[in-house]
N, C-alpha and C positions, 0 to 999 in steps of 0.2 A: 753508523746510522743514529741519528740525534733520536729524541722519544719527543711528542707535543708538550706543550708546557702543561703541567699540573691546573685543575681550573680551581678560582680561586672561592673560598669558604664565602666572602664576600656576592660573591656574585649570585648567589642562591638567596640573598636576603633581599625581601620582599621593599620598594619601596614607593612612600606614596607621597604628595604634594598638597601641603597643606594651605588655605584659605590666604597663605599670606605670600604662597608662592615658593616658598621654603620644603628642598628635599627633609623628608622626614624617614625616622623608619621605627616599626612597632615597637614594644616593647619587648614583647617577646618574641621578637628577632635579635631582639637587642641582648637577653636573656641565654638562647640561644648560642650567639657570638661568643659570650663569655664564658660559659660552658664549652664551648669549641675552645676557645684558647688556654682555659683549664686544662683540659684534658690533652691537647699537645704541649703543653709544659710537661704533666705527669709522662706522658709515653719517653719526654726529651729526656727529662731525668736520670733517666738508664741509661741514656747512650754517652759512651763516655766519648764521642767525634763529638758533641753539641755541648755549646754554652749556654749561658742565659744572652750574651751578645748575642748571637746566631739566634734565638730564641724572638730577642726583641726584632730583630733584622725584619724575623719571619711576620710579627706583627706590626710591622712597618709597613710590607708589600701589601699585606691585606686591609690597612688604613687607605693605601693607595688606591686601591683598587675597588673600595668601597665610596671613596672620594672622587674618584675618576666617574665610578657610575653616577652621583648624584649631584656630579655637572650637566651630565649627559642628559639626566632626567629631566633637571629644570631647564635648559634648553629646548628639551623638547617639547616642553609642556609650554613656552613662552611664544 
């Protein structure tokens, strides 16, 4: 039996459409983010199945997934 896919840290960040039409997102979302990705480096650390490859992998999908929604957003908003 498969499990649902993990949702992504991305997808919780707030995002809004600025004057010029352009996805934006706060600051301290953006703050946020960074702290998220802090903090799963430090937990990775320990685990000796993880790299920093795997690592950046992981903040690859969640560039994706933050990029995927703020196509989606300025489309909709167009």
């Amino acid at each position: 039996m498969s499990r649902p896919p993990l949702p992504h840290a991305a997808d919780r960040l707030p995002i809004v459409t600025a004057s010029n039409g352009q996805p934006y997102i706060a600051c301290d979302a953006v703050l946020a983010l960074l702290r998220a990705v802090a903090e799963s480096c430090r937990n990775l650390a320990d685990d000796p199945d993880c790299t920093l490859r795997g690592a950046g992998e992981a903040i690859d999908i969640e560039a994706d997934a933050l990029e995927a929604r703020a196509i989606a957003h300025t489309t909709e908003a167009a």
